[in-house]
C-alpha positions in Angstrom: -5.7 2.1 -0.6 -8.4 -0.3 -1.3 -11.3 2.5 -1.5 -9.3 4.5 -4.0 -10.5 2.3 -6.7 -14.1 2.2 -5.5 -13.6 6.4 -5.7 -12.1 6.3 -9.5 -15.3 3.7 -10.4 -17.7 5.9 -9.0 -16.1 8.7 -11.2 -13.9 10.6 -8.4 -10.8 11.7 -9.7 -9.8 14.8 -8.1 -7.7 14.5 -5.7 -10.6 16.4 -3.3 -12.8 14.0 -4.6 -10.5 11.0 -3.4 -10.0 12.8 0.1 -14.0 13.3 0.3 -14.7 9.7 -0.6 -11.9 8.4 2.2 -13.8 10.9 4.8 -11.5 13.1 7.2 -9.4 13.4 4.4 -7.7 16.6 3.4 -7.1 16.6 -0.6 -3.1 16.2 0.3 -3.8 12.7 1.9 -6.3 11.7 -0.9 -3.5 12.6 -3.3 -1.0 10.2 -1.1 -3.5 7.4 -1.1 -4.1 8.0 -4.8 -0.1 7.9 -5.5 -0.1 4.2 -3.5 -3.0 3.1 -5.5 -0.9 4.1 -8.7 2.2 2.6 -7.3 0.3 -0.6 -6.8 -1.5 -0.7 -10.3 -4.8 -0.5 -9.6 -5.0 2.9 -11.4 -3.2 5.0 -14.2 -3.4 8.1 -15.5 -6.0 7.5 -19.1 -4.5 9.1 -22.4 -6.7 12.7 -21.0 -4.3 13.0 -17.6 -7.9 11.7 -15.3 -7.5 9.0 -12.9 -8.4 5.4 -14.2 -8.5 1.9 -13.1 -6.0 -0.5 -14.9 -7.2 -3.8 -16.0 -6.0 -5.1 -12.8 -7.9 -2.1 -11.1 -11.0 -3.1 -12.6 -10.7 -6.8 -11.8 -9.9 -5.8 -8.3 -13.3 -4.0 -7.9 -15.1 -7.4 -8.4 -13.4 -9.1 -5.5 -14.8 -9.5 -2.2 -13.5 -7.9 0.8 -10.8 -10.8 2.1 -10.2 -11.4 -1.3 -9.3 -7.8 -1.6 -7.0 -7.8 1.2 -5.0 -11.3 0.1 -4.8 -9.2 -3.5 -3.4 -6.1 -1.4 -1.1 -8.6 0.5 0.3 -9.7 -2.3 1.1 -6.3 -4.2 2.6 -4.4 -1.1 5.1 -7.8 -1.1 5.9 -7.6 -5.2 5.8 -4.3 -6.0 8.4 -1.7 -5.4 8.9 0.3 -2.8 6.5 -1.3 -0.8 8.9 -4.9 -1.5 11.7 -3.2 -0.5 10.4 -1.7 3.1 9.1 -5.6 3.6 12.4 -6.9 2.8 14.5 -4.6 4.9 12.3 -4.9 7.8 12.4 -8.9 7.2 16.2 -8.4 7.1 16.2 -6.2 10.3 13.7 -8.6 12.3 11.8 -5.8 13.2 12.0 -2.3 13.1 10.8 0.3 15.4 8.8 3.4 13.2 11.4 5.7 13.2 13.9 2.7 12.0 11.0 1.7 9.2 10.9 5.9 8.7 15.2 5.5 8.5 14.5 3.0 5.9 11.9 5.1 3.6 15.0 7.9 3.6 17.3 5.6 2.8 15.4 5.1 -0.7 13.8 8.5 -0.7 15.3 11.9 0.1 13.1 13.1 2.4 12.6 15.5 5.7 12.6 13.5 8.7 9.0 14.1 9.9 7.3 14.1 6.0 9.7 9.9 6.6 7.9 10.2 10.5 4.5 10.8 8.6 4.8 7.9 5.9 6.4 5.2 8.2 3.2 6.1 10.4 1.0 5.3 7.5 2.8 2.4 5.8 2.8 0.8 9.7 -0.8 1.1 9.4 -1.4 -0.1 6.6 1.0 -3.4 7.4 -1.1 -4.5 10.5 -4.2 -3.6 8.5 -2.6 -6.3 6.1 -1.6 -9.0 8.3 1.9 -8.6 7.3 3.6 -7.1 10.2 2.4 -7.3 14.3 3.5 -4.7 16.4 5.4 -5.9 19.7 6.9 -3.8 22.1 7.5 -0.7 19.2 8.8 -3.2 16.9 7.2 -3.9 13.7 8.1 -7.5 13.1 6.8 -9.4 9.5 4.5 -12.5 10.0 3.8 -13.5 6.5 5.9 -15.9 4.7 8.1 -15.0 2.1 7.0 -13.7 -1.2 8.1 -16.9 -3.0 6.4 -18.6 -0.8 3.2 -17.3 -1.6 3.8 -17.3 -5.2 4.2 -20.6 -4.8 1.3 -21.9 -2.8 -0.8 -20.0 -5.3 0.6 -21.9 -8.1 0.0 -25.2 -6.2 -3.1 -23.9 -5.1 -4.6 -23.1 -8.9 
């Protein structure tokens, strides 16, 4: 998700271009990764239909890597669908894949093994966070609440 923006700055917009950049990427999954970089707001779609960072996009480019990742943290925990998965699985205290796969059907229509394929990615992308650890096939959050962080940012500024 994170590279997706260094892609778009560097002029990649195609969704071969995005896969290329990534590396061992087919141009489906640099489409995918595009579409979460999108749903996160670090790009947009310019008045012409080409890929472009948003403001916040842009910003993001300037941080450095942990900065990056806290910034990442905190999207996947406000925006949706991402807040949604985090809140069911908080709800659940844990979910196995193919519960966390359940859950991305239950706001998406999809086939069970396209909801196999995403839960597998999304898990990875949680650990790769620091929001989930993985015990036992269970996915089980570790970060405090959202609130929570809102408000130790606020207290931290």
């Amino acid at each position: 998700m994170a590279r997706v923006p260094e892609a778009i700055a560097r002029g990649l917009t195609t969704k071969s271009q995005i896969a290329d950049y990534l590396g061992n990427k087919v141009p489906r999954q640099g489409l995918y990764y595009a579409q979460a970089a999108h749903t996160l707001g670090l790009i947009e779609r310019d008045a012409g239909g080409e890929l472009a960072l948003t403001t916040y996009g842009r910003a993001f480019m300037s941080y450095d890597r942990i900065s990056k990742q806290r910034a990442l943290r905190r999207l996947v925990l406000e925006r949706e669908p991402t807040r949604t998965l985090v809140a069911g699985l908080r709800a659940r205290g844990g979910l196995s894949r193919h519960g966390l796969a359940r859950l991305i059907q239950e706001l998406v229509p999809l086939a069970d093994s396209t909801a196999g394929r995403r839960a597998q990615t999304i898990e990875r992308w949680l650990c790769e966070l620091g929001l989930v650890n993985k015990d036992q096939g269970q996915l089980i959050f570790k970060a405090p609440a959202p609130t929570n962080i809102a408000a130790g940012q606020r207290q931290a500024a």
